[in-house]
C-alpha positions in Angstrom: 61.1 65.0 125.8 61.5 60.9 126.2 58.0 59.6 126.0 56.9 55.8 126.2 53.4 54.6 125.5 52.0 51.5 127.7 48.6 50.3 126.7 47.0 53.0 127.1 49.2 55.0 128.8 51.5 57.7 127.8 54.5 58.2 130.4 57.3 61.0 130.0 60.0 62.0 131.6 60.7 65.4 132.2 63.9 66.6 133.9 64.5 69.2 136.5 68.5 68.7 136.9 71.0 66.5 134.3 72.7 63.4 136.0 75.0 64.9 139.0 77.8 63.6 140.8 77.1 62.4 144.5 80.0 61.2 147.0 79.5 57.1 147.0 80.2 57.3 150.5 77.8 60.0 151.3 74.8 58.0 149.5 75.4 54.4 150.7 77.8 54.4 153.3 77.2 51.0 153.9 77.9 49.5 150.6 81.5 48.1 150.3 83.7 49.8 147.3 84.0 46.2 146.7 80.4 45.6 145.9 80.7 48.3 143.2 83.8 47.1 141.7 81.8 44.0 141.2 79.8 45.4 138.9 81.6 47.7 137.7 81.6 46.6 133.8 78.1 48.5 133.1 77.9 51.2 136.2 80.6 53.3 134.3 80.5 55.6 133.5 76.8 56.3 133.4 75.9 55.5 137.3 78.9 55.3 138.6 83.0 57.1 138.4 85.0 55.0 140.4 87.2 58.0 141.1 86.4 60.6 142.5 84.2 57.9 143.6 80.7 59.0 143.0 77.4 58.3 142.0 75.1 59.5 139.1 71.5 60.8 139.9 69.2 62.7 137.7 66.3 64.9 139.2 62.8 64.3 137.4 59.1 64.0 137.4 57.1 61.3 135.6 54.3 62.6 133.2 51.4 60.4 132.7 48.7 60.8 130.9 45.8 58.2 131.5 42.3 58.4 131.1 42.2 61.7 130.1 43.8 63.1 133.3 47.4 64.7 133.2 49.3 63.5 136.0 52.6 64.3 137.8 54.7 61.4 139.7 57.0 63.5 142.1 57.7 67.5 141.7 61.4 66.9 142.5 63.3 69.8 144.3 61.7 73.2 143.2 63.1 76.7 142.8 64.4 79.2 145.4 63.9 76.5 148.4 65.7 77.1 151.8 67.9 74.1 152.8 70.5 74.4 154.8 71.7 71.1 155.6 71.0 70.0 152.2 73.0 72.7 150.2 72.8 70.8 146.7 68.7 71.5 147.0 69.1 74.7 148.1 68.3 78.2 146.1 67.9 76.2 143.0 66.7 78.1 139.5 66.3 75.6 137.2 63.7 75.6 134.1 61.4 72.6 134.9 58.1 74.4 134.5 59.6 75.1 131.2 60.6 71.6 130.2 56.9 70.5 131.5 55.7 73.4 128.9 58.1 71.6 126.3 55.7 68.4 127.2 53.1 70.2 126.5 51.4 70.8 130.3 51.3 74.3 131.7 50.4 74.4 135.8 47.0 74.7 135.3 46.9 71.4 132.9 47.7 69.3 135.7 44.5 67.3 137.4 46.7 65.1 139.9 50.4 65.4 141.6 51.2 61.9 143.4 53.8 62.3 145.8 55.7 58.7 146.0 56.9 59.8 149.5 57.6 63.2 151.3 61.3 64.2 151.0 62.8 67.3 149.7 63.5 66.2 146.1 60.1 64.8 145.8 57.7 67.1 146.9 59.4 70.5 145.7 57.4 71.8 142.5 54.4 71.3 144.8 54.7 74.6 145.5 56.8 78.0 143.9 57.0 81.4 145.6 54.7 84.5 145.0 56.2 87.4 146.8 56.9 86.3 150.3 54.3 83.3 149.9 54.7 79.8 148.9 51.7 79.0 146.9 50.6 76.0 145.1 52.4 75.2 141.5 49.5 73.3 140.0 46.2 75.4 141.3 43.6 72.6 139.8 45.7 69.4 141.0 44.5 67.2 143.7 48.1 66.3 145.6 47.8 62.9 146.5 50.2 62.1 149.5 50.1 59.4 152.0 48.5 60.2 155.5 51.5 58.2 156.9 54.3 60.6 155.7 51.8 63.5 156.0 52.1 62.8 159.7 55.7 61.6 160.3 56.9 64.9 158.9 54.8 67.0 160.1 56.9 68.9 162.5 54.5 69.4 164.7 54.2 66.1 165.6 57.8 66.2 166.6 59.1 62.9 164.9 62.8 61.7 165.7 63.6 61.1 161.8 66.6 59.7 160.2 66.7 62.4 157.9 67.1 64.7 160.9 67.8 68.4 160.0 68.1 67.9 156.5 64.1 67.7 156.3 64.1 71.2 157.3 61.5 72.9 155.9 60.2 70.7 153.5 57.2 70.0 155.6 56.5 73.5 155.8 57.4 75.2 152.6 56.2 72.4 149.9 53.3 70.2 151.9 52.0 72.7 154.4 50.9 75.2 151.7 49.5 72.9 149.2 47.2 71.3 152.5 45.7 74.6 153.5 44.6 75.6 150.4 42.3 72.6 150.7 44.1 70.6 148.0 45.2 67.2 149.1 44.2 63.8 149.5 45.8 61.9 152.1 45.4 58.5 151.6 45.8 55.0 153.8 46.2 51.2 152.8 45.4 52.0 148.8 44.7 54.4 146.2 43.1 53.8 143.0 43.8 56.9 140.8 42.0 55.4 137.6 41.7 51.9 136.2 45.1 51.6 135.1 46.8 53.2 138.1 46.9 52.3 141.6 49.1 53.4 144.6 49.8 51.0 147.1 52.0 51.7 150.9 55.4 50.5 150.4 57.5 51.6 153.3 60.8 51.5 154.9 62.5 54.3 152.8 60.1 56.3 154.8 56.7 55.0 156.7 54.7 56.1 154.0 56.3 55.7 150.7 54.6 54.1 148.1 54.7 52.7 144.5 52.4 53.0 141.8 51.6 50.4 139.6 50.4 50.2 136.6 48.5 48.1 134.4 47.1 48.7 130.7 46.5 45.9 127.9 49.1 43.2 128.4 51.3 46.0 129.8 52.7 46.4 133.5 54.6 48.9 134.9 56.0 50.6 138.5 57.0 54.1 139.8 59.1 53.3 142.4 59.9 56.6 143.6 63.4 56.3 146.4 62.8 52.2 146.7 66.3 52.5 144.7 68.8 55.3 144.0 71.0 53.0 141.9 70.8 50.1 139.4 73.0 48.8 141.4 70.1 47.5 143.6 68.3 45.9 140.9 71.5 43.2 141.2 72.0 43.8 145.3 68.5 43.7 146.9 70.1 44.2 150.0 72.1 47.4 149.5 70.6 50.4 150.8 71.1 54.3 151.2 71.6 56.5 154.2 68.4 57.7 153.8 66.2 54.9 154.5 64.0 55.5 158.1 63.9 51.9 158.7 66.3 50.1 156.3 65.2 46.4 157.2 61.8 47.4 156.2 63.2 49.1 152.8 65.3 46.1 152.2 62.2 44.2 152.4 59.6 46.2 150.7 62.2 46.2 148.0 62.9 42.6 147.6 58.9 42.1 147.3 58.3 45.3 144.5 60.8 43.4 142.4 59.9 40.6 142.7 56.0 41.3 141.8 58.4 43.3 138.4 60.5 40.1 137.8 57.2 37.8 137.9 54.9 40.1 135.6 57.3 41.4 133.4 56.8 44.9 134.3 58.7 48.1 133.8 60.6 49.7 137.4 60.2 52.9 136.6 62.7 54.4 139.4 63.3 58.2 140.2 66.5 58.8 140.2 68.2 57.0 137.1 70.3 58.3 134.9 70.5 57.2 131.2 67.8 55.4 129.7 66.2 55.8 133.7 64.2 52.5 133.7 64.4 48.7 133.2 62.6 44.9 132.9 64.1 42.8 135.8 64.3 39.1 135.8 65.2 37.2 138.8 68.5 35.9 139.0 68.8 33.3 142.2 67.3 35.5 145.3 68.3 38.8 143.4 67.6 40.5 140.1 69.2 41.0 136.9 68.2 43.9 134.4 67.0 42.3 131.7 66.1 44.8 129.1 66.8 49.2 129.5 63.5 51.4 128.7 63.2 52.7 125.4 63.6 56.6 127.3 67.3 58.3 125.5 
């Protein structure tokens, strides 16, 4: 386990899936080759092969422990999900619950699961299958999610999403069950989970993603959850995936989060990284640089 203590605030990482491959193309369309190459003296090999041309992403939750409360950032992708037009999430067996046990925390440990944002590879350890039934992982968690996602994805409200057919499910195998057993908190404009952690909206990636921030002694520190999928973005603010709902918002909201990092000196603490998986920032011009790599292996 790669554990980091801020103030007074333990945070480890706890992995579901290793870095995988993803097609460059498939993830940010958008992005010129070009735009890679540029920085292409520190995104190989560890975030980026330049041939076959993909992308490194690693699958993970966030641990915190903070005023006595064991807390999950994320549940990442789960076991035995159906997902047919995301076959790389689909009818996975991997040993998370048993890497969380490796950090110590069995299901029942766990007093809160934040959900950064409702997508497949976020939300899918909310839940595991008994039988026929998808029940809830962590049976003593409160699963804080965002009353704006909570509604865009809920199918019956019958959204026209981005994400399209490859949300299919989600909403109904890992959200829906964890709701009607009477265990979440949907929240609006803020969260304050204790006095060094505090969620607050930051959309685009989709309407209700957020970021928590933390703060403990002279430390300062964000989950970011999808605001990036590379490093890549810490340099090219602008850059974003295919999976953003409304990418000038995303683009925006990103732009501010780092900033508010650059200026306080605080950790981005993204979900997706591979390698040592976070960073300081500092602002170079009207982007970032990476300044210093977390102390995670």
């Amino acid at each position: 386990m790669d554990t980091i203590i801020l103030g007074d605030i333990e945070i480890t990482r706890v992995i579901e899936q290793p870095p995988a491959p993803l097609p460059r193309g498939f993830i940010f369309p958008d992005v010129p080759r070009g735009t890679w190459e540029s920085h292409e003296s520190w995104l190989v090999p560890e975030f980026w092969t330049p041939e076959p041309d993909v992308v490194h992403a690693v699958m993970q939750t966030w641990l915190v422990r903070s005023a006595g409360k064991t807390i999950l950032v994320d549940t990442g992708v789960g076991n035995g999900k159906e997902r047919p037009y995301m076959p790389f999430f689909a009818h996975l067996d991997t040993d998370f619950l048993a890497n969380l046990a490796r950090a110590g925390v069995q299901p029942a440990d766990v007093d809160v699961v934040v959900c950064t944002h409702v997508h497949g590879d976020h939300v899918g350890w909310n839940t595991r299958l008994e039988g026929s039934r998808w029940v809830p992982t962590f049976p003593n968690a409160r699963y804080v999610i965002s009353r704006a996602d909570f509604d865009y994805w809920n199918p019956l409200n019958e959204h026209r999403t981005r994400s399209g057919r490859g949300m299919q499910n989600v909403f109904e195998d890992s959200v829906a069950p964890v709701h009607e057993a009477g265990l979440t908190t949907l929240w609006e404009d803020e969260y304050v989970l204790d006095g060094g952690l505090r969620i607050d909206p930051a959309p685009g990636h989709t309407p209700g993603s957020s970021v928590i921030t933390l703060t403990s002694g002279t430390d300062r520190a964000v989950f970011v959850g999808d605001l990036l999928h590379s490093p890549l973005q810490f340099h090219e603010p602008d850059c974003g995936p295919s999976f953003d709902e409304d990418e000038d918002e995303a683009r925006a909201t990103r732009r501010r989060v780092l900033g508010w990092a650059a200026d306080n000196n605080a950790l981005v603490l993204p979900a997706h990284l591979p390698g040592s998986g976070a960073a300081e920032i500092r602002r170079d011009g009207d982007k970032f640089a990476i300044k210093e790599w977390a102390a995670f292996s």
